[in-house]
C-alpha positions, 0 to 999 in steps of 0.5 A, a space after each residue: 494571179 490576184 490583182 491588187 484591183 481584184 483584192 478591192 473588190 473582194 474587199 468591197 463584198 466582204 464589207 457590203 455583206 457584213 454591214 447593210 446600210 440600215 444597220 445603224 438603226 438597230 444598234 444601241 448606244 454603244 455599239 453605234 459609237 463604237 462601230 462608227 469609230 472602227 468604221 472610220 479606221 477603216 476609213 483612214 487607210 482607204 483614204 491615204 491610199 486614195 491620196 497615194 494614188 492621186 499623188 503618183 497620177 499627179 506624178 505622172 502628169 508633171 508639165 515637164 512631160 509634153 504630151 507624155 503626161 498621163 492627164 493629157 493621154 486620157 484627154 484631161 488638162 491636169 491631175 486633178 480632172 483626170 483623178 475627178 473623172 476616174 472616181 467622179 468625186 467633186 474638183 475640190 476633192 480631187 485637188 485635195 487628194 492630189 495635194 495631199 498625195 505629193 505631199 506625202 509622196 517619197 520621191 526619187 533624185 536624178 541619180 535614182 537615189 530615195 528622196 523621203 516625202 516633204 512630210 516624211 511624218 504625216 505619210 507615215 501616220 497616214 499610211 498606216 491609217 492612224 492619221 485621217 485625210 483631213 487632218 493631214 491636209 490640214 497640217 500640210 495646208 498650215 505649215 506649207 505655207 512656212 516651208 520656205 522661211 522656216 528653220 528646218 528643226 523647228 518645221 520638223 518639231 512643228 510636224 511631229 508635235 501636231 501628228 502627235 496630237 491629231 493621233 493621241 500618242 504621248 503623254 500630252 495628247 492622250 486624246 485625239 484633236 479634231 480637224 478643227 482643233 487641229 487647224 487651230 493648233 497648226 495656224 498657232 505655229 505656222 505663225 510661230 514658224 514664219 515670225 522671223 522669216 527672211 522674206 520681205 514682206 512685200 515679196 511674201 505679199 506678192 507670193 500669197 496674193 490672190 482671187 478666187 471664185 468658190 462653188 455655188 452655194 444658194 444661188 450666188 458665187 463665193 468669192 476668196 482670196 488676198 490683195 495686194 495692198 495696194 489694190 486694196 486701195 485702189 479698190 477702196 477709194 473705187 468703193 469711197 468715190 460711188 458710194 459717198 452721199 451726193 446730191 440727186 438730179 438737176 428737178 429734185 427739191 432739196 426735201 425730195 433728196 432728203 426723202 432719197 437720202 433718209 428712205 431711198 437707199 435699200 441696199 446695204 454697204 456690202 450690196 452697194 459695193 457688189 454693185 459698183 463691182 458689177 459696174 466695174 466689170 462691165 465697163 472693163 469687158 466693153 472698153 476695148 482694153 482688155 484682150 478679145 476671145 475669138 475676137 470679140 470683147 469679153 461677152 458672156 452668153 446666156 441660154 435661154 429657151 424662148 418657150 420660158 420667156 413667153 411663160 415665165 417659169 423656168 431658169 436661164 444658163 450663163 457659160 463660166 458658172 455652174 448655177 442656173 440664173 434667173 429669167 429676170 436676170 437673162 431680161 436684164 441681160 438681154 436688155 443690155 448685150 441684145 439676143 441672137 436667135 437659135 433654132 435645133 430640131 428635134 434631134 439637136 442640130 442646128 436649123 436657124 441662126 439668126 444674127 445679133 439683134 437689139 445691141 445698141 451701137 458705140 455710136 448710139 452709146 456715145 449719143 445716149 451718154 451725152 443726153 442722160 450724163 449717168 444714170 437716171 435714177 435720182 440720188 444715184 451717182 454712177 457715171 455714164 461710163 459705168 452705165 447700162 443701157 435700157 431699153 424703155 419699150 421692150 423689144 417683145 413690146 416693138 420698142 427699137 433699139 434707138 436713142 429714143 428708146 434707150 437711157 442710161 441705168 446704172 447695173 443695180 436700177 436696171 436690175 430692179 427697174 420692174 420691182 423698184 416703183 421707178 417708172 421711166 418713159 419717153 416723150 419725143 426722144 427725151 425721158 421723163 422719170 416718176 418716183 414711187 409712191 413712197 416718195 411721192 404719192 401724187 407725183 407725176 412724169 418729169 424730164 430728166 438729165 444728169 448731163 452739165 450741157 443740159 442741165 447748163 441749157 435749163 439754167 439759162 432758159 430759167 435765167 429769162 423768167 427771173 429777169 421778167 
């Protein structure tokens, strides 16, 4: 008896024996338009099957089914993983063919009757392959978000009229719309849909709320989603507080902060407000306020091989995020959260482990913040509480983890500390800052503190001078 896995595959040979790979060169114009469009055709029905099958592993694996549930049998925590480890197609794409096959899924009531899909339409253009993938899931996508506002003639007349135009049937849309216009169309009704709709606008908010991390794309994370806001605002004022003009530290001449003012500030407003950002992680994760995981604060471990440091070439791995960081990243890391040392042999195993090194001490911490008062770069105005701390000396140079050896930077100034022409040194436990030579060519070393108790000390020690 043939399987439907075995008409597949036989399906599969047929189609690898009639089009070899390189036989787009050989057409001419027309046949290469032609052929790509029977191609996609061919396409479509693969791709509605794909989604039908992904809907009924979703189905399958309902929360509501324990450890019955068919993703938690193979191993998986939910649909999506287990239908991205059976066909090794990326997450996004396994989520999308999840939600679109539920969408598009026939379902049954509690008294076995026949229950048509949530959109009876768009499954039967897509099953009978008149309807590609992506243009289902772009009406499913625009108008699910009105369902539950929406009236229900005027949700199924939006349905019809875009499957109507994303086919090309009837007289008003004799030609396909793309995805793109597609989306277009279906935002203008979801917007047309949910004008009048019964739901608060606070309860509406609440429920399209949301924060998201994309996949990495150059090296850097995308970021998405919607605030409430309300924190929004919080945000806003967080961003107005540390990035409005102020005044730089207690030696600077009026000319040098108009210097900081005028030349100093690189980075853009987007930069600066990424960097209060990073600020503000790092003081949430060390405040003690937030809950532990494997009780210990938030900490995020990055893996280096030591052979890379000693080089410098190759990349370091921070667990949560896909894409490798920099070795100049990990230094900074390193600088701030300190090293544990790991040796494996050949094989893998586990050798050598070394405890914790080069993390300064919350009561170090408290000393250092009383001495610095924030960051140390002048013109910078991040508190104390949001600030790193760097080790002057570098531990691979025999600087210890001491308050004679560690100041206040802020996340941006200790990220940039060996590139930005800041210079930063100790003298008898007390740091002295030399600006760069852009903004001093002939500078020298000066103490410096952002600290009310000694700037309040220097003040009256000049007091004496003027009297005489």
């Amino acid at each position: 008896m043939t399987t439907t896995r075995d008409a597949l595959e036989q399906l599969r040979s047929a189609l690898a024996g009639v089009l070899a790979f390189d036989a787009a060169g050989g057409c001419s114009d027309d046949e290469l338009l032609a052929t790509m469009g029977a191609l996609e055709a061919v396409g479509r029905v693969v791709d509605a099957h794909r989604a039908a099958y992904a809907g009924e592993v979703a189905e399958r694996s309902r929360v509501e089914l324990g450890d019955q549930r068919l993703s938690t049998r193979h191993g998986c925590r939910s649909a999506a993983e287990l239908v991205e480890r059976v066909t090794q197609v990326s997450g996004v794409e396994a989520r999308r063919r999840v939600a679109l096959g539920s969408a598009t899924r026939a379902g049954v009531g509690f008294t076995g009757e026949p229950l048509e899909p949530p959109y009876p339409l768009v499954a039967a253009a897509l099953a009978g392959g008149e309807l590609g993938a992506d243009a289902a899931g772009t009406i499913i996508r625009e108008l699910d978000r009105t369902r539950p506002v929406a009236d229900p003639a005027s949700f199924a007349a939006a349905e019809q009229a875009l499957v109507t135009e994303a086919t090309g049937r009837g007289d008003g849309a004799p030609v396909r719309c793309t995805a793109d216009e597609l989306r277009v169309q279906a935002q203008a009704w979801s917007i047309f849909l949910d004008q009048d709709g019964p739901e608060p606008d606070d309860e509406r908010a609440m429920r399209r709320r949301g924060f998201r991390l994309g996949r990495a794309r150059d090296g850097l994370i995308p970021v998405a989603g919607d605030l409430m806001p309300e924190v929004a605002a919080k945000l806003t004022r967080l961003f107005d507080a540390h990035l409005s003009p102020r005044s730089g530290g207690g030696f600077m001449t009026d000319q040098e902060r108009a210097d900081i003012a005028r030349n100093g500030e690189t980075r853009t407003a987007d930069q600066q407000r990424h960097d209060v950002l990073a600020a503000v992680i790092d003081t949430a994760a060390r405040s003690g306020e937030h809950p532990s995981i494997g009780g210990a604060a938030p900490t995020v471990l990055v893996s280096v091989r030591a052979s890379d440091l000693e080089t410098g070439r190759g990349v370091a791995h921070a667990d949560g995020v896909e894409v490798p960081i920099s070795l100049r990243a990990a230094r900074h890391m390193m600088c701030t959260g300190g090293t544990q040392k790991v040796v494996f042999d050949d094989d893998g195993r586990i050798i050598t482990l070394g405890s914790p090194e080069r993390c300064f001490t919350p009561h170090q911490r408290r000393a250092i913040t009383l001495r610095d008062g924030g960051c140390l770069i002048p013109g910078c105005s991040v508190p104390a509480a949001w600030c790193e701390i760097h080790h002057v000396i570098p531990d691979a140079h025999g600087g210890p983890t001491h308050p004679d050896n560690g100041v206040l930077l802020c996340w941006f100034h200790h990220r940039t500390i060996d590139t930005s022409g800041w210079g930063i040194r100790m003298h008898h436990g007390v740091p002295h800052i030399r600006p760069p030579a852009w903004l001093d060519p002939g500078g020298g070393w000066r103490p410096i503190t952002k600290s009310p108790t000694r700037l309040a000390d220097q003040r009256e020690r000049r007091e004496p001078d003027r009297a005489a």
